[in-house]
N, C-alpha and C positions, 0 to 999 in steps of 0.2 A: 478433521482439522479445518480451521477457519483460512480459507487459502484467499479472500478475497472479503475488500470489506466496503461500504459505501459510508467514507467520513465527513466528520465536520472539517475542514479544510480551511476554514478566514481563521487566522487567529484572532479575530476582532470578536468572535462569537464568545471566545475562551474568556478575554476581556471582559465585555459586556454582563454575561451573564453568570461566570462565579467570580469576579473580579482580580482575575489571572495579571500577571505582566508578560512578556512578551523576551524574550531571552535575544533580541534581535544581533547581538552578534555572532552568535551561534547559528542561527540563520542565515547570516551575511556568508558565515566561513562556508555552511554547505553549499552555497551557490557557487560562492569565488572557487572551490573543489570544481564544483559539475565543468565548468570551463573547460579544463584539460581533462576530463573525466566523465565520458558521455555514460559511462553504469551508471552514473547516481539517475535514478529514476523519478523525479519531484514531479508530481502532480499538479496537471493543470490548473486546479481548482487554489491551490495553494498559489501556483503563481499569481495569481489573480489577485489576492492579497494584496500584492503592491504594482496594482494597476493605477491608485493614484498616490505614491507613497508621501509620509509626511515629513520627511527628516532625512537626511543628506545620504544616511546608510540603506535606509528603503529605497533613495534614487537609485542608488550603485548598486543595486540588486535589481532594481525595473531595466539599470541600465544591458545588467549581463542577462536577465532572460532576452528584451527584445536584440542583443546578438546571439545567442542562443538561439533561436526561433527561426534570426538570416542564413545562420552556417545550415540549421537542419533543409530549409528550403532549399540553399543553394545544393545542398549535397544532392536531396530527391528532384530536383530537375537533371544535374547531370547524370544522373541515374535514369531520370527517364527519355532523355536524348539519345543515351547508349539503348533503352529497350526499344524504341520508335525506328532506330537503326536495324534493330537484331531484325524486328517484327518486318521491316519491308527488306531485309535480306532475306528471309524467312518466304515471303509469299513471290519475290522475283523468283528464286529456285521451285518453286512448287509450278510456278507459271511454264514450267518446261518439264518437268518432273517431279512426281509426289512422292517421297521420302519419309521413313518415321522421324527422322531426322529432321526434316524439314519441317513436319507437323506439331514435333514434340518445342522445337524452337517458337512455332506460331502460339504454340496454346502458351508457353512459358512469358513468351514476353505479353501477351494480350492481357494477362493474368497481372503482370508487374505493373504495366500503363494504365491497369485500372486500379491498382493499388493505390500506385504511387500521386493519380490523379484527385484520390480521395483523401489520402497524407495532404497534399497541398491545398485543395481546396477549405479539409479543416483547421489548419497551419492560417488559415484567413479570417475567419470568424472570430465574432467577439465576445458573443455570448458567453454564458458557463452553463454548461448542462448536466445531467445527475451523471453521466459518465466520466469526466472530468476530476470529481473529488473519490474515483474508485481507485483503492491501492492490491497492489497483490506484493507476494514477496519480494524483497529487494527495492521497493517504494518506500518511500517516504512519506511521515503523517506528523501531525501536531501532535505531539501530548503534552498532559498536563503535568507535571512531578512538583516536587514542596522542596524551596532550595533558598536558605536562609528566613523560614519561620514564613514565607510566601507560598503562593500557588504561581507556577512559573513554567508557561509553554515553551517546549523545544523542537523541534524539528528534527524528528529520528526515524532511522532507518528499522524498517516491520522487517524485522530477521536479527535474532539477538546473536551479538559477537561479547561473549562474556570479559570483564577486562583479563589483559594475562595470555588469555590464548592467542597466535599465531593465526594471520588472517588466512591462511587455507583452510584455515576453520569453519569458513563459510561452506566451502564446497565437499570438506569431510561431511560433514552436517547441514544436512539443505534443510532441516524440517522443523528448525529452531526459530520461528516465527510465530510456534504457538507452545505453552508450556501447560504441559497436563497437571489439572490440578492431585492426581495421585500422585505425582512427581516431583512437586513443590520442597520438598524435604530431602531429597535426593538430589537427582541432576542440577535442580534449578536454588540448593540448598544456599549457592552464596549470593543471590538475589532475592531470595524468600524472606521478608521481614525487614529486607533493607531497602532495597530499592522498586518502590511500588511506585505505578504510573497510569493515568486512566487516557481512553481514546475516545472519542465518542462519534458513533457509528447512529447509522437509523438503519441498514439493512448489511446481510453476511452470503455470500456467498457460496454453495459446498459442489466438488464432482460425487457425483453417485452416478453406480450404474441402475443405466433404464433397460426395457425390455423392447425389442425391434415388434415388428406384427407376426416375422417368421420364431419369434422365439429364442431369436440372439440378442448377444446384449452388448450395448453400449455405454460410452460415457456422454454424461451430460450433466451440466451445470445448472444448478437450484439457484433460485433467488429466495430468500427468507425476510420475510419483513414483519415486523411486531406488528401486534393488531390487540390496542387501538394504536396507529403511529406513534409513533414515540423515539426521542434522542436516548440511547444507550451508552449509560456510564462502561464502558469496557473493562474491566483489570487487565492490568498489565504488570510486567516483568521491562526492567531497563538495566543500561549498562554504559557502563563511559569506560570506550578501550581507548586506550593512548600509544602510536610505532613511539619506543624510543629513539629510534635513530633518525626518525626523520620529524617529529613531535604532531604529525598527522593525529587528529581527533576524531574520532567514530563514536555517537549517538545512537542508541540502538534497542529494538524490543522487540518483546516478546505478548502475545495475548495469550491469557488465561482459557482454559478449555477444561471441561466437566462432562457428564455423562449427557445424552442429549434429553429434552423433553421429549412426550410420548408423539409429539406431532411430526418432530425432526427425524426420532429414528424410523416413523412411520413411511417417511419421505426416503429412506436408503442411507440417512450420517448416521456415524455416532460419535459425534462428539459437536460441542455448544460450545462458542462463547460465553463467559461469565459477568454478566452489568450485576453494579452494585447500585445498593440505594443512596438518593442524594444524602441524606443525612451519614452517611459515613466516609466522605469524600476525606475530609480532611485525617480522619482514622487510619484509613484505609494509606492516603500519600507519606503520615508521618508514623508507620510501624515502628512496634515496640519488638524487637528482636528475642524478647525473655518471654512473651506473650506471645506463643503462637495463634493458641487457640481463641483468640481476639479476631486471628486476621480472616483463620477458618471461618467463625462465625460472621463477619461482612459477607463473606462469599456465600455461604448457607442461605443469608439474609438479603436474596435476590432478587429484584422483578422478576414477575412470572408472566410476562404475555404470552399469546399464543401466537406463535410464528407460523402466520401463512406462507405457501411457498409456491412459486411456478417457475419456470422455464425462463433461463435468462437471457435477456438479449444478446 
């Protein structure tokens, strides 16, 4: 499964180069949500978007990330006053007697102050770095979908909550972030044909287990990246849940997943993201529900790079 992915994150990109529009209130409402709702997990790279916004709704959105950014500071300083406390309680008692107690406290908080030291240090910068536009479950990313004869970015949550279902849906079902394309027909039957949406990624993520030098085995996370570079159309699966009782809006998907190339399962996955080719972008967002074997055939009709793969930071 693709648990991790590195996107395109500006919606400006989406803009610019298939001449997308920008669903900007839709955007607006995820942010005004994250306010009272620190799970919604949006991407640095994304906020960055309206680092210099151009229209009064981008402000109000620049405005609640930079209080967004003060709460999370203010919180990890007083966090880290309380650890800088525990840590010289910790070594005043050792200074008279040594304790597991005493040491398991030293190592805990020494561990926290340098955590929390590197949360705020990067909480400072202003850069964007390739770490920044990386999502994992429960994230948040741009996609593209077709919405009134347009191409038109949203800002939706990478974990599909199908409309209809009840939001412990999420935690019944943790692994609905990516949709097996043998499954298309089945589970994923009432999104299959209807509602198609592409992501566009340059590198994916997977855990596989490695081999220690004693012959045990661990987990450890692959970086895969096409070769030659390249922006990958993703497929995707989306969903517009709607609380009726509170009229809360959830935006939400799913990535396509296939058998993997011989290079990936060589690597320890089995299973691949599925990019289409640009020429069926617009096929691909405005499915024909009578015509399966249309959509089959987009996804058939794949890039085939060869995905190098090493050791993720």
């Amino acid at each position: 499964m693709c648990y991790s992915a590195q996107i395109w994150a500006h919606y400006r990109d989406f803009i610019r180069q298939f001449g997308a529009i920008l669903d900007l209130p839709q955007f607006v409402d995820v942010f005004w949500h994250r306010r009272s709702n620190p799970k919604i997990k949006i991407p640095r790279a994304v906020e960055a978007s309206f680092e210099t916004p151009e229209s009064e709704p981008a402000q109000q959105v620049k405005t609640w990330i930079d209080e967004f950014r003060a709460a999370q500071a203010t919180g990890w300083e007083q966090e880290l006053f309380k650890q800088k406390k525990r840590l010289a309680d910790a070594e005043r008692r050792l200074q008279t007697k040594t304790t597991k107690a005493a040491l398991e406290a030293q190592r805990i908080a020494t561990a926290k102050i340098e955590w929390l030291r590197g949360k705020l240090a990067d909480l400072g910068r202003r850069d964007v770095q390739d770490q920044d536009a990386r999502i994992f479950p429960g994230h948040y990313a741009p996609v593209m979908v077709a919405e009134g004869g347009r191409r038109v970015v949203k800002l939706m949550r990478y974990q599909c909550r199908p409309a209809g279902k009840l939001a412990a849906y999420d935690t019944k079902f943790p692994g609905t972030y990516n949709a097996r394309r043998d499954n298309l027909e089945g589970y994923w039957k009432p999104l299959f044909g209807y509602s198609h949406g592409l992501m566009v990624v340059n590198a994916f993520y997977e855990n596989v287990s490695g081999v220690r030098a004693d012959g045990t085995t661990e987990n450890v996370v692959l970086e895969f990246r096409p070769q030659p570079p390249q922006d990958m159309l993703v497929a995707c699966l989306w969903s517009r849940w709607e609380d009726r009782a509170t009229g809360e809006v959830l935006y939400s998907f799913a990535a396509i997943t296939d058998e993997p190339p011989p290079e990936v399962a060589a690597a320890g996955h089995d299973r691949c993201i599925v990019p289409i080719q640009p020429q069926h972008i617009d096929a691909w967002l405005n499915p024909d529900p009578t015509d399966m074997a249309a959509q089959y055939a987009i996804l058939d009709d794949r890039p085939r790079p060869y995905y190098e793969h090493r050791l993720a930071a």
